[in-house]
N, C-alpha and C positions, 0 to 999 in steps of 0.2 A: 504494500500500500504506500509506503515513502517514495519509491520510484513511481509511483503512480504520479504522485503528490507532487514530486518534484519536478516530472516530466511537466506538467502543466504551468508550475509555475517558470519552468525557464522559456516555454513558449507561448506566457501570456500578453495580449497584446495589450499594448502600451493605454491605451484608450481605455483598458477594463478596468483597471487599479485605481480612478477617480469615481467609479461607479461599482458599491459596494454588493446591490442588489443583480446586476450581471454577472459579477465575479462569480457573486455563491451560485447561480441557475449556473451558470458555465460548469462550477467544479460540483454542483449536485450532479450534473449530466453524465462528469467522467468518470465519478465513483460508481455510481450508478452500473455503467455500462460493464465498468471493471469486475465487481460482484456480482453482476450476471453471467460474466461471461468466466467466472470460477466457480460458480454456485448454482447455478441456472436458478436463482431465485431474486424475485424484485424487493428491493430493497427500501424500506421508509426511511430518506437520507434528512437530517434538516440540519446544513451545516449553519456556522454564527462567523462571518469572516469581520473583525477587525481593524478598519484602516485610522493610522496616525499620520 
C-alpha cells in the first residue's frame, strides 16, 4: 500500500494539491482500484487529506 501511496503522490498533478477535495476523490479512486484488484472486494474508503 506505500508504493501504492507513493506512486500517486510523485505523479500528482501540480493543480490537485490546492484542491483538497480532488486530491482525496483522486486517491479514494486508487486505493480503491488497488484493493480490488488484491481482494476482489469493494472497498468503503473515506480518506481525511490534510493541506498546510
Amino acid at each position: 500500500m506505500e508504493d501504492v501511496l507513493e506512486h500517486f503522490l510523485v505523479n500528482l498533478k501540480p493543480g490537485l494539491i490546492e484542491n483538497a477535495k480532488a486530491m482525496e476523490n483522486d486517491l479514494r479512486a486508487v486505493v480503491r482500484k488497488h484493493i480490488y484488484r488484491k481482494m476482489k472486494k469493494y472497498p468503503l474508503i473515506v480518506p481525511n487529506v490534510f493541506v498546510s
